[in-house]
C-alpha positions in Angstrom: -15.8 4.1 11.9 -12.4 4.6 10.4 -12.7 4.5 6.4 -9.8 3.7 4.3 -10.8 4.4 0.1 -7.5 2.6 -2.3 -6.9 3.1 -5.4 -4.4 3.1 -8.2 -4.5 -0.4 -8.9 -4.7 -2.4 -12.8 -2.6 -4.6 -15.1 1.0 -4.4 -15.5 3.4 -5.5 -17.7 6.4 -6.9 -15.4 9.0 -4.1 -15.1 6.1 -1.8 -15.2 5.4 0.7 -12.6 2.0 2.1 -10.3 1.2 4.0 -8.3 -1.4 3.3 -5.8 -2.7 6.3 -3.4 -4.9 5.5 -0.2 -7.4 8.1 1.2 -8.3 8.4 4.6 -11.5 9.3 7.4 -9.5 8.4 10.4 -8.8 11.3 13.3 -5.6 12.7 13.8 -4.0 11.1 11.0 -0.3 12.2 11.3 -0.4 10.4 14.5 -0.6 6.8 13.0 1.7 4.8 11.5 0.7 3.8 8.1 0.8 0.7 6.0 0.3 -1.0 2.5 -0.5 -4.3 2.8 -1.2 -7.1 0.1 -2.8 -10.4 -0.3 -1.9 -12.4 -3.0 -4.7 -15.6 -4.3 -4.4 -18.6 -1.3 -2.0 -16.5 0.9 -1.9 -14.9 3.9 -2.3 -10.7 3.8 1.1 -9.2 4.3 2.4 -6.1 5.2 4.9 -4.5 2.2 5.6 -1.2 3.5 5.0 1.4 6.5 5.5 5.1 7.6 6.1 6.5 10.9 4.4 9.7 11.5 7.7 10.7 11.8 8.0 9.9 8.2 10.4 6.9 8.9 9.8 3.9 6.2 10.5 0.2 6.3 9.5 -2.7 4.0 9.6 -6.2 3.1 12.7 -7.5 2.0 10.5 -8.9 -1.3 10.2 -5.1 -2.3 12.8 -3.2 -0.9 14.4 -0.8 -3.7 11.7 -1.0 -5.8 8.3 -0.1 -3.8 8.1 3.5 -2.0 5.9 4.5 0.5 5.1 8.3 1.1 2.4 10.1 2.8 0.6 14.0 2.8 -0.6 15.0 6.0 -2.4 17.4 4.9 -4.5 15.8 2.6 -4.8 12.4 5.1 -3.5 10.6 2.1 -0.8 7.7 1.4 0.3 6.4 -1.4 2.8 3.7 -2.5 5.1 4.0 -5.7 6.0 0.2 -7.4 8.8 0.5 -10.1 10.1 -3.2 -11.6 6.9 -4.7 -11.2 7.1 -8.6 -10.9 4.1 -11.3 -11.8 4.6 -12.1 -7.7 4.1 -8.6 -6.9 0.1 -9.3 -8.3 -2.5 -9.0 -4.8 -4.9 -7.2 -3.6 -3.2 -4.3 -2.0 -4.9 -2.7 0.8 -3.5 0.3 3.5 -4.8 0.3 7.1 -2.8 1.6 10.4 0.1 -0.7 11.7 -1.4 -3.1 13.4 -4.2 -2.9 11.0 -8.0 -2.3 12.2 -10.8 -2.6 9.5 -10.5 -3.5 5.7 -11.5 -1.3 2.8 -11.8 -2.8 -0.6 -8.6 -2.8 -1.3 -7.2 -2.5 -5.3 -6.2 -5.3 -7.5 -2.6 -5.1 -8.9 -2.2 -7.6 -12.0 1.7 -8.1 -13.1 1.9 -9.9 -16.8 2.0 -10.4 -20.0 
């Protein structure tokens, strides 16, 4: 079973910054796309950011220009970079494959003052 270990997570003061790193079990890994995914209290999980295994990025519009999402091969590893960190930013933020398969605990992120 694929195992997906976050973490990286904690309070923030808004236009703080984090960053979160993701480590991985899974086969292969520079095969998958990757994703950062987050799920705020009462909403639906969404996903923020992904990488090809090409290395080819794309993210919400909600976070574009101030999240970054990079990944090591080598080291089966992910991580995501928030800069500007907003009270809405605060979730649960999670990485999986894109489309997603099973959960890991995930890693709270708390933006405020």
């Amino acid at each position: 079973q694929v195992q997906f270990v976050e973490s990286g997570g904690g309070l923030v003061q808004p236009g703080g910054s984090l960053r979160l790193s993701c480590a991985s079990s899974v086969s292969f890994y520079s095969l998958w796309t990757m994703g950062w995914y987050r799920q705020a209290p009462g909403k639906q999980r969404e996903l923020v950011a992904r990488i090809t295994s090409g290395g080819s990025t794309n993210y919400t519009d909600s976070v574009k220009g101030r999240f970054t999402i990079s990944r090591d091969n080598a080291k089966k590893m992910v991580y995501l970079h928030m800069n500007s960190l907003k009270p809405e930013d605060t979730a649960v933020y999670s990485c999986n494959f894109v489309p997603p398969t099973n959960w890991g605990q995930g890693t709270q992120v708390t933006v405020s003052s």
